[in-house]
TIMAR-662398 format. One line per 3 residues: their letters; for each residue x, z, y of C-alpha. Coordinates in pm, 1 decimal, always signed. Each point is the difference from the previous one (the first is absolute). Example, Ala and Ser with C-alpha at 12.3 -4.5 7.8 and 13.67 -1.06 7.14 Angstrom:
2
AS = +1230.0:+780.0:-450.0  +137.0:-66.0:+344.0
//
This chain:
205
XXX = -1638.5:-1649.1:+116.4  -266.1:+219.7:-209.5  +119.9:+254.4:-229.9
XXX = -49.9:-219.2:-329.3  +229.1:-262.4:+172.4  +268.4:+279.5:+111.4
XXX = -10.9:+125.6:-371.8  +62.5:-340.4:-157.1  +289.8:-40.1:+167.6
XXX = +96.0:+291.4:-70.1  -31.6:-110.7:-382.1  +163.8:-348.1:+24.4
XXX = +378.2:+235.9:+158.7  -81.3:+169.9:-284.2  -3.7:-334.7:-211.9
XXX = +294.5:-75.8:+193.3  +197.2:+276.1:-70.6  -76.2:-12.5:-361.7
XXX = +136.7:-368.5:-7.0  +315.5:+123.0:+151.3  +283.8:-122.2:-180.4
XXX = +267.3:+319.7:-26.4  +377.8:-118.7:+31.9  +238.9:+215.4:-111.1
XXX = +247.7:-219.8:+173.1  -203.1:-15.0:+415.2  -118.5:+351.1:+7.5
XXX = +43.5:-26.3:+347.9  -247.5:-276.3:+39.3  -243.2:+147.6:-248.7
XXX = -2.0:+328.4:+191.4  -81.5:-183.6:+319.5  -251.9:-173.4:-155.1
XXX = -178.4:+309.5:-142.1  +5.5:+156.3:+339.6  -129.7:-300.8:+159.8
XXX = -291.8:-25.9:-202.1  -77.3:+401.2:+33.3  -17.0:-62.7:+382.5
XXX = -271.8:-267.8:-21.5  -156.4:+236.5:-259.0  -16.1:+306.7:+290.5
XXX = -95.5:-256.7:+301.5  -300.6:-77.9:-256.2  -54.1:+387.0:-121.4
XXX = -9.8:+167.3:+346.0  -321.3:-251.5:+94.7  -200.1:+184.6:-300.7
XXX = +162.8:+369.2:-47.2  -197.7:+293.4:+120.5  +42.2:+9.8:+432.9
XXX = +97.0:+402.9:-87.6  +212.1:+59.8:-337.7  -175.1:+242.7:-251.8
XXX = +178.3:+324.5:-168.5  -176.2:-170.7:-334.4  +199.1:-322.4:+49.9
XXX = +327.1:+209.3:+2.9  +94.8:-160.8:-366.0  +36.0:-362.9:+132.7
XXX = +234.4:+113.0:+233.3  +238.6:+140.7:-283.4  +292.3:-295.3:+5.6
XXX = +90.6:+44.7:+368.4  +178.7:+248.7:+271.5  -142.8:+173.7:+275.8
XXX = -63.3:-327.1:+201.4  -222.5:-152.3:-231.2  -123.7:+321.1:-100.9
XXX = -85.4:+35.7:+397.7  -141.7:-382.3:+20.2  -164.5:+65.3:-301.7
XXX = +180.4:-348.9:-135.9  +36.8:-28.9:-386.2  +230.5:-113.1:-186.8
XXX = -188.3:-104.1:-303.6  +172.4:+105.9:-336.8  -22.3:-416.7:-114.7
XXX = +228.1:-28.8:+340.2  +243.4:+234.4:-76.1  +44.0:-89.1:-384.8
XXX = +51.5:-347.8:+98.0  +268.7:+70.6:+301.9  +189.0:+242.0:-293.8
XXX = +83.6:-280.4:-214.4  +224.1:-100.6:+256.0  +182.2:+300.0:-58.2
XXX = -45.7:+184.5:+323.1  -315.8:+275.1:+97.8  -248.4:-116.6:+215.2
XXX = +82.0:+166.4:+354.1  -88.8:-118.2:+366.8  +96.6:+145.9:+269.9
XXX = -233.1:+12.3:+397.4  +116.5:-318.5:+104.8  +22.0:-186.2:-303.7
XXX = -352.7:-91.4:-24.3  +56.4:-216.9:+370.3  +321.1:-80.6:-123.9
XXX = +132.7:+174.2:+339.2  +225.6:+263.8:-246.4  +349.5:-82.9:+56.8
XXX = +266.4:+262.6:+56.2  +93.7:+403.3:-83.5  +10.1:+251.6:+160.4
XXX = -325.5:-13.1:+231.1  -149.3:+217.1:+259.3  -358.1:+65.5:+92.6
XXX = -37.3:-300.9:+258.2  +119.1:-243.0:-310.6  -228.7:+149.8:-254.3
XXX = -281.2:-10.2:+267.9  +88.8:-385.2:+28.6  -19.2:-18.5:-360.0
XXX = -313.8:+137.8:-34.3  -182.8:-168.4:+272.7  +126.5:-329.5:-176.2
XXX = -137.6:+81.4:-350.5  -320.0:+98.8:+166.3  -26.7:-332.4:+220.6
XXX = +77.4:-232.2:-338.4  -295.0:+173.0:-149.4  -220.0:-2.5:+307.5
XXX = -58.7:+376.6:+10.1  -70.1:+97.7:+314.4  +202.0:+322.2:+171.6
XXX = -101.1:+227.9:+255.6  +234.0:+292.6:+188.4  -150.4:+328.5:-132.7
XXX = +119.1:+367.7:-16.4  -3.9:+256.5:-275.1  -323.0:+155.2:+102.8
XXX = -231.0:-277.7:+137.5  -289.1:-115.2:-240.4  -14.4:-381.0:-71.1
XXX = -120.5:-208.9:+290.5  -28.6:-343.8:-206.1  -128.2:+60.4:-291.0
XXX = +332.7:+41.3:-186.8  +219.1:+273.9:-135.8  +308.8:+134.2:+130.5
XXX = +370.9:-25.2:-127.5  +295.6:+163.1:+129.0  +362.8:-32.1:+27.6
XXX = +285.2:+205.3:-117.5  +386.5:-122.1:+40.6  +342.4:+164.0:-83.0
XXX = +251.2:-187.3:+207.1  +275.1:+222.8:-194.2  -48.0:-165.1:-354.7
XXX = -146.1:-216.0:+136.1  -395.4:+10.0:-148.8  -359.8:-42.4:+50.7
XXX = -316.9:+166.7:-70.3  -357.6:-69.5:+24.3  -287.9:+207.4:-0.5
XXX = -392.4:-66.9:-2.3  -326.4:+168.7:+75.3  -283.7:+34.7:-203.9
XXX = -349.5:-37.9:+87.0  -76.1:+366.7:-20.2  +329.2:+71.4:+248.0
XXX = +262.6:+77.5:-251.9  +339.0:-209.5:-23.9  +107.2:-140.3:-314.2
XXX = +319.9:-114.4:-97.0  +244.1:-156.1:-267.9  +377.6:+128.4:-42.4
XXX = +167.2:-325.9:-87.6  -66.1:-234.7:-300.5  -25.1:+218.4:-291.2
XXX = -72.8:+308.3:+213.9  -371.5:+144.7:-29.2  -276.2:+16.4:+278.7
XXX = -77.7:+283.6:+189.1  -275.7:+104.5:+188.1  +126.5:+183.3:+317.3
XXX = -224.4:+207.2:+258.3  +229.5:-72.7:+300.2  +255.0:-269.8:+78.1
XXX = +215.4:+299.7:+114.9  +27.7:+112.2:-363.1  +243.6:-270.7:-59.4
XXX = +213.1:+70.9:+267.4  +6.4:+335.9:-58.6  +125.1:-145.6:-364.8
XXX = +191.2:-267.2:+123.0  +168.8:+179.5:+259.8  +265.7:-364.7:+137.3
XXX = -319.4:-232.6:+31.6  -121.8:+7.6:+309.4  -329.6:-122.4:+79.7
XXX = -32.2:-367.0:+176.1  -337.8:-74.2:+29.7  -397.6:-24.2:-73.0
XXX = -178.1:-340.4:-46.4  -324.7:-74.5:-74.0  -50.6:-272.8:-244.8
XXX = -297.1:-201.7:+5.8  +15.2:-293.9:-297.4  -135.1:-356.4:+9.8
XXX = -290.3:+99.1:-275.3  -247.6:-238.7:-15.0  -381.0:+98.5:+33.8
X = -163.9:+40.7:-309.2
//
C-alpha cells in the first residue's frame, strides 16, 4: 500500500469509531471493540511513523506508559475519550496488543514472550542487542526493566543522539536520561532483562 492508501484507512477506523454505538449496558463488548479497532489503527501507523522516534514527537506519546512511550505507539486523545465513556481508563498492558496477556504475577521470560508477540502482530522486526552497541539495522534500541517482587515492568528507549528516554507510567512525565544505569540506580528492585533493537515495517517514501 502507498502512504495515501495507509492514511485513508486510517480515516475510515476513525469513521468507525465515531459510529460506535456506546452501551451503558455491554461495556465489556464496547471496550473490546475500541481496542480492536486501535490495533488495526497501530498495524496501519507503524508502516508510516518515523523508522527512529523524535524528542519533538514526545507530545503524541502523552496517553500511554513506558511501553508505548518506548514503541513510540499513541494512543490518540479521540481513542481514549471514546474507551472512557465506557467508564474505565484506557490502559494496555505488553501482551495485550497480541492478545498473549493473560495472568499476574509475571517474570522476565513471560514479559519477554509478551513483548516479542506485540512486536510480531505489528511486524516490527527485533534484533538481540546490548546496552552499548550502536544500531546495526537501521532501528533504535529499547530496553527492558522487570521487578519480579511487585511484580512490574519498565521500558526504556534511545535517542538518536545516544540518550535514553523514558515515561513513568500513564500520567507520569518523560524524562530524558544520560545512562540506562540512572534508572537502576533509581529503581534499585528492577533488574535489567534485556536490549533489542527495533527495526519497524515503514514503508519507503
Amino acid at each position: 500500500m502507498t502512504k495515501r492508501e495507509i492514511i485513508n484507512q486510517i480515516n475510515e477506523l476513525y469513521n468507525t469509531l465515531k459510529n460506535l454505538e456506546i452501551n451503558s449496558q455491554n461495556n465489556f463488548i464496547m471496550q473490546a471493540k475500541i481496542i480492536d479497532i486501535y490495533r488495526q489503527y497501530l498495524q496501519l501507523l507503524v508502516q508510516i511513523q518515523n523508522p527512529i522516534p523524535h524528542l519533538e514527537d514526545n507530545y503524541q506519546l502523552q496517553n500511554g506508559n513506558c511501553y508505548f512511550y518506548a514503541l513510540a505507539l499513541p494512543i490518540p486523545s479521540y481513542f481514549k475519550k471514546i474507551y472512557q465513556k465506557t467508564a474505565s481508563a484506557f490502559t494496555l498492558n505488553v501482551g495485550e496488543l497480541s492478545n498473549t496477556f493473560n495472568y499476574y504475577p509475571f517474570n522476565s521470560k513471560d514479559v519477554l514472550e509478551y513483548l516479542y508477540a506485540d512486536l510480531e502482530y505489528l511486524k516490527i522486526k527485533y534484533y538481540a542487542s546490548n546496552i552499548k552497541d550502536n544500531p546495526q539495522h537501521n532501528g533504535y534500541k529499547i530496553a527492558l526493566f522487570v521487578d519480579e517482587y511487585e511484580p512490574d515492568y519498565h521500558f526504556m528507549r534511545q535517542n538518536i543522539d545516544g540518550t535514553w528516554s523514558q515515561k513513568y507510567g500513564y500520567n507520569g512525565s518523560i524524562l530524558i536520561t544520560p545512562h540506562v544505569n540512572d534508572f537502576l540506580l533509581d529503581s534499585p528492585h528492577y533488574e535489567y532483562v534485556k536490549t533489542l533493537e527495533i527495526v519497524k515495517p515503514t514503508i519507503r517514501r
